[in-house]
C-alpha positions as CSV (number, residue, x, y, z in Angstrom):
1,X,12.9,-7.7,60.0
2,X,15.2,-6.9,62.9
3,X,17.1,-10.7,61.8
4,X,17.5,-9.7,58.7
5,X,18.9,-6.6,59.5
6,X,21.1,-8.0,61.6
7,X,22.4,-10.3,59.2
8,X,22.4,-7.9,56.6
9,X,25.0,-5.5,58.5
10,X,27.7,-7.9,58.4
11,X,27.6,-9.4,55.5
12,X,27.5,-5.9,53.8
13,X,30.2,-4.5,56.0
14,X,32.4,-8.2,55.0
15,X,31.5,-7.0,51.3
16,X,32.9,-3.8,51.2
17,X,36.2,-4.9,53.5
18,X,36.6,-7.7,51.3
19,X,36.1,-5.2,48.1
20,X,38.8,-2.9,49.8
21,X,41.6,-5.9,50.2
22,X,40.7,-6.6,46.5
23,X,41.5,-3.8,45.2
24,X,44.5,-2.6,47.6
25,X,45.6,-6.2,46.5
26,X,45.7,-5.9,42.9
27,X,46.8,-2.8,43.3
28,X,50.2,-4.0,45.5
29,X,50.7,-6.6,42.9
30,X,51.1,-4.5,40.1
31,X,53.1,-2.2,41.8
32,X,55.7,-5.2,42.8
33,X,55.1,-6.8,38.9
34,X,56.4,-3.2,38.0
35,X,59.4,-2.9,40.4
36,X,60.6,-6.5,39.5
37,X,60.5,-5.5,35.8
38,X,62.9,-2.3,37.0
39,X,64.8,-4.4,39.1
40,X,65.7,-6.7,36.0
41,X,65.9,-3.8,33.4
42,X,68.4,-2.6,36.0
43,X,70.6,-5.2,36.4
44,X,70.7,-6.2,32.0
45,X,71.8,-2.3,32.1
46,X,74.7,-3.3,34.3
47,X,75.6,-6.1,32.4
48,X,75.2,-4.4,29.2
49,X,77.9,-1.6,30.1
50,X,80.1,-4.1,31.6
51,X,80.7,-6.3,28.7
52,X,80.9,-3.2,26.6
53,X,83.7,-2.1,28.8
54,X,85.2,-5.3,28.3
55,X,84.8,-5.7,24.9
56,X,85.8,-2.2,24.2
57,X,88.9,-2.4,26.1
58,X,90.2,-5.9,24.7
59,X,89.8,-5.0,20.9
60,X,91.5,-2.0,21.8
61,X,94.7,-4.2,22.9
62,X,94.1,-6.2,19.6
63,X,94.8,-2.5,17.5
64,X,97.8,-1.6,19.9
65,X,99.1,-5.7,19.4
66,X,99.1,-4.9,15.4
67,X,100.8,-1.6,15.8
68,X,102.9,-2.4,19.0
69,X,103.5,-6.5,19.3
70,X,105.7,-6.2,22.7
71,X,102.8,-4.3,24.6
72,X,101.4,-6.4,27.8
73,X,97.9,-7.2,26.7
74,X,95.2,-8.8,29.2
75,X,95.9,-12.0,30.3
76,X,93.2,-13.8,28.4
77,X,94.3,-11.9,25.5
78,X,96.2,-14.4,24.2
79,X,96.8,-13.9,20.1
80,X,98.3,-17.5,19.3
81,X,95.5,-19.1,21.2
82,X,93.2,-17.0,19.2
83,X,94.6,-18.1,15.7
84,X,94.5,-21.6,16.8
85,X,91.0,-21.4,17.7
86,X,90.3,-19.7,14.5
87,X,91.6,-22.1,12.0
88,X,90.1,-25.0,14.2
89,X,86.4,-23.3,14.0
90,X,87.3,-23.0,10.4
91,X,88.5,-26.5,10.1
92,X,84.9,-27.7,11.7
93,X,83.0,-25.3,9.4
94,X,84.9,-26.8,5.9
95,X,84.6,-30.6,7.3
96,X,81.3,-31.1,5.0
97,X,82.2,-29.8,1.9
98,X,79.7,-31.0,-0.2
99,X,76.6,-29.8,1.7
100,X,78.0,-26.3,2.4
101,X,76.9,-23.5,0.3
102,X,80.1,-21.6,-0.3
103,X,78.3,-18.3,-0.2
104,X,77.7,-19.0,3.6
105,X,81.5,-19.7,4.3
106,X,83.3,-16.3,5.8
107,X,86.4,-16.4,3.7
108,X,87.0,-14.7,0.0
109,X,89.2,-16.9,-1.2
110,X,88.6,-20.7,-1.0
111,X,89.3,-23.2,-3.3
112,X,88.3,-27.2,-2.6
113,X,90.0,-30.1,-4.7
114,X,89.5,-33.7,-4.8
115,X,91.9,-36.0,-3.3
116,X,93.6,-36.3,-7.3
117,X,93.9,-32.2,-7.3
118,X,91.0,-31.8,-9.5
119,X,89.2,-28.6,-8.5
120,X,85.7,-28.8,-7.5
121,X,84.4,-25.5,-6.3
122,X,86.2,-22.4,-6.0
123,X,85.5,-18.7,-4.4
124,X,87.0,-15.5,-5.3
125,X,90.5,-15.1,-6.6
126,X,92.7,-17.9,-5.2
127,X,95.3,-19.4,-7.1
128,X,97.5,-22.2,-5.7
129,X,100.4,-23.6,-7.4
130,X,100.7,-27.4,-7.7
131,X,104.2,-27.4,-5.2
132,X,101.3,-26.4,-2.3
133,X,98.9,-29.0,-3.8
134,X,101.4,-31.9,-4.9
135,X,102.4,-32.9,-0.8
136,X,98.7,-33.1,0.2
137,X,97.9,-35.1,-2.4
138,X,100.3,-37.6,-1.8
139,X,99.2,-37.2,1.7
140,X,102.6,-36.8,2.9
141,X,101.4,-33.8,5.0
142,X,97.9,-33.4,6.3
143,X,97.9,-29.6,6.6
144,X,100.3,-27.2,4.7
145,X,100.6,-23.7,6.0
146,X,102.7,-20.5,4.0
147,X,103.2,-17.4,6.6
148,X,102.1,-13.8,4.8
149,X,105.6,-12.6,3.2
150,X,106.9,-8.9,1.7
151,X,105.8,-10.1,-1.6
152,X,102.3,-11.8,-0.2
153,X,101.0,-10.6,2.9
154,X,98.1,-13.3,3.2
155,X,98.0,-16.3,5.3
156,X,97.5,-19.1,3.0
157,X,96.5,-23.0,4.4
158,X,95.6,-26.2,3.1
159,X,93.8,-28.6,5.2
160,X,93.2,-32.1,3.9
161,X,89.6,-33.1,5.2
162,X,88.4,-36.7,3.9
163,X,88.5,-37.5,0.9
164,X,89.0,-33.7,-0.3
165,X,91.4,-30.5,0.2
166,X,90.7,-27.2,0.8
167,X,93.3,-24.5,-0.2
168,X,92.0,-20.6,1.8
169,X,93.8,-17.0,2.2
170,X,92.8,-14.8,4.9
171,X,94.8,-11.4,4.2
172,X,95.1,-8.7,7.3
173,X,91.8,-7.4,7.4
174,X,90.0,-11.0,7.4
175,X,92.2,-12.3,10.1
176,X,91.9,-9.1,12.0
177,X,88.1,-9.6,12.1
178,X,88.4,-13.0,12.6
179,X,90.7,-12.0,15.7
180,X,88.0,-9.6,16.9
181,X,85.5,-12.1,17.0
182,X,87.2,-14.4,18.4
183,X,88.1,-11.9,21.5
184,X,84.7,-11.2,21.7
185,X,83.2,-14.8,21.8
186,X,85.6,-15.5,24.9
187,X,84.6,-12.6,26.1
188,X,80.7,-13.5,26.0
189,X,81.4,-16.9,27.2
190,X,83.5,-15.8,30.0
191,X,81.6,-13.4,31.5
192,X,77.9,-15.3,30.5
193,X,79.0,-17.8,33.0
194,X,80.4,-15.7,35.6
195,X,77.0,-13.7,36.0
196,X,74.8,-16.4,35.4
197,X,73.3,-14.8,32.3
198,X,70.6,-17.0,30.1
199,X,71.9,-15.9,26.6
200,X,73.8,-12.9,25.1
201,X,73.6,-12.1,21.3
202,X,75.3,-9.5,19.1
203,X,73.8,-8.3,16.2
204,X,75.4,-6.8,12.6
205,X,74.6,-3.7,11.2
206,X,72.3,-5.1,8.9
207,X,70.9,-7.3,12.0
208,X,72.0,-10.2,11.1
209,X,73.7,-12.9,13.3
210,X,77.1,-11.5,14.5
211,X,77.6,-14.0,17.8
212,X,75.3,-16.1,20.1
213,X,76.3,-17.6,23.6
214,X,74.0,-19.4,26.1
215,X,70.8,-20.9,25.4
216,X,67.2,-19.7,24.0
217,X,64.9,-19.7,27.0
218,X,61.3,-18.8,26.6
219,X,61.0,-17.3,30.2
220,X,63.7,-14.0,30.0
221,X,64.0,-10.6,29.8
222,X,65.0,-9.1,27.1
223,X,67.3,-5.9,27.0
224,X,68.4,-4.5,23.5
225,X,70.8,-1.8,23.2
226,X,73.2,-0.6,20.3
227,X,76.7,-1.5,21.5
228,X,78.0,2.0,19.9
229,X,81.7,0.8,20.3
230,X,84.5,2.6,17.3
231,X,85.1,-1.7,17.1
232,X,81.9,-2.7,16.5
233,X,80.2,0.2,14.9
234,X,76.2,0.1,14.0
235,X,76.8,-3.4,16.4
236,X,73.6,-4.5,18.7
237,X,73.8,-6.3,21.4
238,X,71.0,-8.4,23.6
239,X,71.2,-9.8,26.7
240,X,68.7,-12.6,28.0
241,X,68.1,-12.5,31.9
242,X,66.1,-15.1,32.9
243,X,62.9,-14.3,35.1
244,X,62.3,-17.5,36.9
245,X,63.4,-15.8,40.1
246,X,61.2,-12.6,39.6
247,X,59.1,-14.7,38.2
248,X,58.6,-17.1,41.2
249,X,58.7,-14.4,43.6
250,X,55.5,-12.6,41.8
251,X,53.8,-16.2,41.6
252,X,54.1,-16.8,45.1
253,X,52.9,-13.1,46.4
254,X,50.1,-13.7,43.8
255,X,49.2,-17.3,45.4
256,X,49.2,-15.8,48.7
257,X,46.7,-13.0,48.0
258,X,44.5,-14.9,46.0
259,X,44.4,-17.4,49.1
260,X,44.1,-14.8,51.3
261,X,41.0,-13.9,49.6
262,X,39.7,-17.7,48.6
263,X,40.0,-17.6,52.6
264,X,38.0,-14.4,53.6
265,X,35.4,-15.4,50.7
266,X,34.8,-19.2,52.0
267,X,35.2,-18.6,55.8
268,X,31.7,-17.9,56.6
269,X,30.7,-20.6,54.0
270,X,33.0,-23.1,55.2
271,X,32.2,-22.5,58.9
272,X,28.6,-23.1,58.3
273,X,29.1,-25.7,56.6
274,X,31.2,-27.2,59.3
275,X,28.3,-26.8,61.9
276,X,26.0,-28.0,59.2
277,X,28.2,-31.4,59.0
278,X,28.4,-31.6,62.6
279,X,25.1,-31.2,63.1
280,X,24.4,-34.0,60.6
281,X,26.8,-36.5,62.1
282,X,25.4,-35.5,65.5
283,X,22.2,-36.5,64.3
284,X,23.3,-39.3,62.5
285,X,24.9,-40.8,66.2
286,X,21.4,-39.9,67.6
287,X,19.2,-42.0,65.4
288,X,21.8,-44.9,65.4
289,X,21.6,-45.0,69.1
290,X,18.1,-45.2,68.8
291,X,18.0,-47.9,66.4
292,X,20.1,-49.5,68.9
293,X,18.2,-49.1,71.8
294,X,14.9,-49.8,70.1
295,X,16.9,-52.8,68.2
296,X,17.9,-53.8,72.0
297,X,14.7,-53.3,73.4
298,X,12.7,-55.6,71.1
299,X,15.8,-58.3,72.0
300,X,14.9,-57.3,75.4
301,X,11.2,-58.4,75.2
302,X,11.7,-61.4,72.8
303,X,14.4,-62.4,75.0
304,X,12.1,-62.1,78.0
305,X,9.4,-63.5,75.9
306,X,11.3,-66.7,74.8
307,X,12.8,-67.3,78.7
308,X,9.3,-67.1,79.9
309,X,8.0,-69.8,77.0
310,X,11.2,-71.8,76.6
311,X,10.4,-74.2,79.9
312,X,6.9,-74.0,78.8
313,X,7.3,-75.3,75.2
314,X,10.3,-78.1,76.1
315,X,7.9,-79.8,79.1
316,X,5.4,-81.1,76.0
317,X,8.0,-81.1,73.6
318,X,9.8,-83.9,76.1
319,X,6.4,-85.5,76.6
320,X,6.1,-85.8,72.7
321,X,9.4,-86.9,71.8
322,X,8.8,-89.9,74.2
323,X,5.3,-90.4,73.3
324,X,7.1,-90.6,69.7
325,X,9.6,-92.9,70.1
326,X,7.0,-95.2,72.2
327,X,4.6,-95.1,69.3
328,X,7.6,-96.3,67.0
329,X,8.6,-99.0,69.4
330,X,5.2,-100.3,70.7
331,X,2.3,-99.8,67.3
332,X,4.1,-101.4,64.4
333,X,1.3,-100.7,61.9
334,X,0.6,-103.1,59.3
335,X,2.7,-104.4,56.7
336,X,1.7,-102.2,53.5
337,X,2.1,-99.1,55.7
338,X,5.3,-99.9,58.1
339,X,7.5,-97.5,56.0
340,X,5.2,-94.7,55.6
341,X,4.5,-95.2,59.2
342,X,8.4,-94.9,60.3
343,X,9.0,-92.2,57.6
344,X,6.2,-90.1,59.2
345,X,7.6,-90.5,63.0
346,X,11.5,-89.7,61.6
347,X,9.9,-86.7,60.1
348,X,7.9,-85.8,63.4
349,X,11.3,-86.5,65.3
350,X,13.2,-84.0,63.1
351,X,11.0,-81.1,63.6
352,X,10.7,-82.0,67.4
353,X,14.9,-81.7,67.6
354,X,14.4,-78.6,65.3
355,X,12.0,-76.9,67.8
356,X,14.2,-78.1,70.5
357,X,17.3,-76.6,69.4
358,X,15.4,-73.0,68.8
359,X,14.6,-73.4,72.3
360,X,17.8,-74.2,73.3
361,X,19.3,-71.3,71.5
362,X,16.8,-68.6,73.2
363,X,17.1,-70.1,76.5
364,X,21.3,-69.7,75.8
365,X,21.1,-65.8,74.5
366,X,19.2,-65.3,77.7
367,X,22.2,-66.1,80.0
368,X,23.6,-63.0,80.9
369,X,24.1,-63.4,84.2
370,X,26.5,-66.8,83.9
371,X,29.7,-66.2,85.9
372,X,32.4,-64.2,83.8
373,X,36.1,-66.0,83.6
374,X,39.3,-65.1,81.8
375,X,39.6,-67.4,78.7
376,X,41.8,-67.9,76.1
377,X,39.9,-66.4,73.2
378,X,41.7,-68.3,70.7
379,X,41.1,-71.7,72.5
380,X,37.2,-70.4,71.8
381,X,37.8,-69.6,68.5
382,X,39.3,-72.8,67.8
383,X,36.9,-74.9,69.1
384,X,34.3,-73.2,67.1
385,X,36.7,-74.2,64.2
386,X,36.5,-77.9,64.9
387,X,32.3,-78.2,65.3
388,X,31.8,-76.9,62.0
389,X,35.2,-77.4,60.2
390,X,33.5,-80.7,58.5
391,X,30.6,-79.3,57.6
392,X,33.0,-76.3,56.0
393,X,35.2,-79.1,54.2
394,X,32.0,-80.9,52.4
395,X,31.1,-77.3,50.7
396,X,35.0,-76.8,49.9
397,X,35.5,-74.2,52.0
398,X,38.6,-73.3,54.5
399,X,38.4,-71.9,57.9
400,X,41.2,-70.6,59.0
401,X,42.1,-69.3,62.7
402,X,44.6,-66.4,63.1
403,X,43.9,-65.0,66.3
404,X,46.4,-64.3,68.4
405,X,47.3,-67.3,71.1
406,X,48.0,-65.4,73.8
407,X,44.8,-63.2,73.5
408,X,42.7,-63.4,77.0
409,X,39.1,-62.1,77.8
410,X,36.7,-62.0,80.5
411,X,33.7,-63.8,79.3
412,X,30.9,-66.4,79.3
413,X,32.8,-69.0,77.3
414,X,30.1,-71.0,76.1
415,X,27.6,-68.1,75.5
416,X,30.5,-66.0,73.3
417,X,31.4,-69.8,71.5
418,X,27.4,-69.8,70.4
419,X,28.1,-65.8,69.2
420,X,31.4,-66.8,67.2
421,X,29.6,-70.2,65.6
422,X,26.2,-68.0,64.3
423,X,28.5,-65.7,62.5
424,X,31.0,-67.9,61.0
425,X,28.1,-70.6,60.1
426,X,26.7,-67.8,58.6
427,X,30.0,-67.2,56.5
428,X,30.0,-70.8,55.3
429,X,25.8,-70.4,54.4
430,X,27.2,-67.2,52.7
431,X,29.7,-68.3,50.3
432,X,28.0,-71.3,49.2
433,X,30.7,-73.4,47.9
434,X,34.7,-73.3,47.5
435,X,36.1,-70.1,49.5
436,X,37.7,-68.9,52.7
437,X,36.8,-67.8,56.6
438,X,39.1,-66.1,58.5
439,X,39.2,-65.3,61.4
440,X,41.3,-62.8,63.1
441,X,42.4,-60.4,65.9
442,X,43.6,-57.1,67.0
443,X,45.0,-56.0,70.4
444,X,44.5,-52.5,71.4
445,X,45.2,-51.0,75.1
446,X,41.3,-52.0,76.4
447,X,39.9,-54.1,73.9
448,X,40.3,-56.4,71.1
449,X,38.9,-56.9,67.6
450,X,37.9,-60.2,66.5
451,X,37.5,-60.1,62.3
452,X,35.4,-63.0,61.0
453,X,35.9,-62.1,57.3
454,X,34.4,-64.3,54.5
455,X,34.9,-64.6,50.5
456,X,31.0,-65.0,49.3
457,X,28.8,-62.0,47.8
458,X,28.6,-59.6,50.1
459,X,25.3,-58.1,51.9
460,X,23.1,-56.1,49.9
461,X,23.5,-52.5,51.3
462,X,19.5,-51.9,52.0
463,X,20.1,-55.9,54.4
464,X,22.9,-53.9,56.5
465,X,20.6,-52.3,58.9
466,X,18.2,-55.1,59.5
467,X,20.5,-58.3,60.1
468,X,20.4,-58.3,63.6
469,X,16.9,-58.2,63.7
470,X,15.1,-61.7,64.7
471,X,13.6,-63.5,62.3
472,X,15.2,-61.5,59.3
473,X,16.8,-64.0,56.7
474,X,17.8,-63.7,53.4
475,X,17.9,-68.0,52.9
476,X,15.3,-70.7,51.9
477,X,15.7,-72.3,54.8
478,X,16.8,-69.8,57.5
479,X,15.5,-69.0,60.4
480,X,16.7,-65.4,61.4
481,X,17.8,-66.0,64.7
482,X,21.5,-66.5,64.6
483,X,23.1,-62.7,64.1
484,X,20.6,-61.3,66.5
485,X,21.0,-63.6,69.7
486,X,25.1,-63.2,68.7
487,X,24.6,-59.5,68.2
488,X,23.0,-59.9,72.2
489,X,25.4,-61.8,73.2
490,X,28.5,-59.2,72.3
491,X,26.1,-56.3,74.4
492,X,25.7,-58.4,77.1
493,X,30.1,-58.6,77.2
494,X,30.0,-54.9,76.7
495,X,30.9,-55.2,73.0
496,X,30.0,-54.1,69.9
497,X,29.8,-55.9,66.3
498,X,30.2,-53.6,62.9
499,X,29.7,-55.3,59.5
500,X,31.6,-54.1,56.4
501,X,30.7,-55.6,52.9
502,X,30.6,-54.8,49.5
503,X,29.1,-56.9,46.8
504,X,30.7,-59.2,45.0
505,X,34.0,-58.7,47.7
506,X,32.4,-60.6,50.7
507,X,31.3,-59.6,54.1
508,X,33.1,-58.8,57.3
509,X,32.2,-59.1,60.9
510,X,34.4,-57.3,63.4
511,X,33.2,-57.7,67.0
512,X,34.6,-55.5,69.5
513,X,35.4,-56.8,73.0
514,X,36.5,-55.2,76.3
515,X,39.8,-57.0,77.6
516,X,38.0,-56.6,81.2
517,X,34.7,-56.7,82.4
518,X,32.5,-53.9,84.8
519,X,29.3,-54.2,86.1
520,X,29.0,-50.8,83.6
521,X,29.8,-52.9,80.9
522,X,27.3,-55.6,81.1
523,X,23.2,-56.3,80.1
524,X,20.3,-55.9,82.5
525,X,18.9,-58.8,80.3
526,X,17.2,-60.7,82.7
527,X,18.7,-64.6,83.0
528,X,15.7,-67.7,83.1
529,X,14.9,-69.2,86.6
């Protein structure tokens, strides 16, 4: 009970400060959602009263210019430049004749013609008599203008587009508004760019589409307001801010919160967690270094064991290979049987060099205490290279040495040669026929890394703990004894092996070798008298 409790007071005093930074969070957020939504309604409220200003006071110049033309007007206020602009959006809005609706063209008084003077649409009241008609149809002139006069005060202009001319009259008024929006446009453009605004638009009193600058972003605020300018009367006007800054700004204060708290909330989780996966891998170390002391100790005792029997079993197995070859020499059995006679001593002599070369093999992974010498490790390598590079070459196989010539190591040389030729014979056995060995180094400051790296099928994953165990073999006619004498005699130079495979990708050896030897570093096998 007392446990519990104990446990039980912090987590529920966690709880409730973690229930208080919530809410004070959310609450904080809000708040600065709210002041970034003033901050931009603020500035579009600038903005709105300073292109107002501006607008105000240039149309204002325009109605002095009509009544007054000498008075100094502001420098962008520039009327020729104006009408020139005009007719030239006019000229672009009259290029495609014959997919315009003429009831969407700004102008009262249009009339189009073929390029033969035959009329082809007309609007309003425009009459144009042939002397204005006969020089663009001749195409002597491309354009023909007539100034307003005492007896007509329109502008009237004749454009020759393609294959068709239009004839159009803009009186006072229409110029006068197309003047004003002109002035206003360069005004929304101007000023648009200078304070970085996403998109202005101007609305008629009806609300439809007076003038639109910049472009339609999704992400921007939006601030409406009637213009209520004497030029412009019953005129709206919006302005688009764009909210990617305020936006940004709220995104990151939000991330940060919310990982403040993803941080408080996991902590305790995470930390336990932690000491849970340390306590695992802890573990894990434990129980492989007692696999590998128990795996040592039984190559301990069999080595012990097969020292003690070696010079027990090769006495009798001398005494029977010569008894052997004396029975082949001396007893010739008779005729009928002479073949089956020598078949049955070459088959006697085969398993006798058989048992002899197991022997020989404990008796050399028993060895420990040879002298150590430093020797070239690639020398070593390469003489493994040429004992078994025939046998590699009759199966198709390549074995290739890339270790490093200058690589040196303390070692037994003939002990760490029978360690390198159990593992790469084991490659060849591996892949069967047709593929690759190689064989490799690394350098670090204290040791080196020989690879032995084969193409066959890989180790099964339930075979990687129990390789270097004697007598394990997955072949027909394996023995089991190769890995786990070379697997003592890398311990015995204070090394270690690792094997990485996958199935199907081939196996990999890496043996790990001290560059120098210590007494620390070496077996307490004992070596056979």
């Amino acid at each position: 009970m007392r446990d519990k409790r104990t446990v039980l007071f912090p987590s529920l005093l966690f709880v409730v400060l973690f229930i208080l930074i919530t809410v004070t969070g959310f609450l904080q957020i809000k708040i600065i959602q709210k002041n970034l939504q003033e901050l931009l309604k603020s500035q579009g409220e600038i903005l709105f009263k300073h292109l107002k200003r501006e607008i105000d006071i240039n149309l204002e110049y325009l109605s002095l210019l009509d009544k007054s033309p000498s008075i100094i007007t502001p420098n962008f206020l520039n009327i020729m430049v104006y009408d020139e602009a005009i007719v030239e959006d006019l000229y672009n809005l009259l290029s495609d004749t014959r997919n315009l609706e003429l009831g969407k063209i700004p102008l009262e008084d249009l009339l189009i013609l073929d390029d033969k003077g035959k009329v082809l649409a007309r609007k309003g009241t425009l009459k144009i008599p042939a002397s204005y008609i006969r020089p663009l149809v001749s195409k002597k002139q491309e354009t023909f203008v007539k100034m307003p006069s005492k007896q007509e005060n329109s502008l009237v202009m004749g454009l020759r587009i393609g294959d068709r001319i239009v004839f159009f009259s803009l009186d006072d008024a229409e110029l006068e508004a197309f003047r004003k929006k002109s002035i206003v446009k360069e005004i929304l453009d101007s000023e648009g760019k200078r304070f970085d605004i996403s998109g202005i638009n101007i609305y008629g009193p009806k609300g439809e589409p007076y003038l639109t600058t910049g472009e339609k972003r999704g992400n921007v605020y939006v601030l409406s307001r009637l213009l209520d300018s004497k030029f412009l009367p019953k005129y709206r006007m919006e302005i688009l801010l764009s909210r990617v800054v305020a936006d940004d700004i709220f995104r990151r204060m939000t991330v940060n919160f919310v990982f403040v708290l993803v941080f408080l909330l996991f902590s305790g989780a995470l930390s336990t967690y932690a000491i849970f996966l340390m306590n695992r891998k802890h573990d894990e170390k434990v129980k492989e270094m007692e696999r590998e002391i128990e795996l040592k100790d039984r190559l301990v005792s069999l080595g012990r064991l097969a020292s003690g029997m070696a010079h027990e079993i090769r006495n009798p197995l001398n005494a029977i290979s010569i008894s052997v070859q004396r029975l082949k020499r001396e007893f010739v059995p008779e005729e009928g049987k002479r073949d089956e006679y020598n078949a049955f001593i070459d088959i006697v002599r085969g398993e006798l060099r058989r048992v002899d070369r197991i022997v020989e093999e404990f008796l050399l992974s028993t060895k420990s205490r040879v002298p150590f010498a430093r020797e070239n490790l690639y020398a070593i390598a390469d003489d493994v290279v040429t004992l078994i590079r025939e046998k590699a070459l009759l199966k198709g196989i390549d074995i290739v040495n890339h270790i490093d010539r200058d690589a040196h190591v303390e070692c037994q040389k003939e002990r760490l040669k029978q360690a390198f030729y159990n593992i790469v014979l084991n490659g060849i056995e591996a892949i069967g026929n047709n593929g690759v060995v190689e064989i490799s180094s690394v350098m670090t400051r204290e040791s080196i890394d020989i690879s032995v790296k084969d193409t066959g099928p890989g180790i099964k994953e339930g075979d990687l703990r129990t390789i270097f165990e004697y007598y394990f073999t997955t072949k027909d006619k394996g023995m089991g004894l190769g890995l786990p004498i070379s697997y003592m005699i890398v311990k015995d130079h204070g090394g270690d092996i690792k094997v990485l495979s996958e199935k199907g990708k081939g196996t990999k050896f890496v043996i790990s070798l001290p560059l120098n030897q210590t007494k620390n570093a070496r077996s307490a096998v004992p070596d056979v008298p």
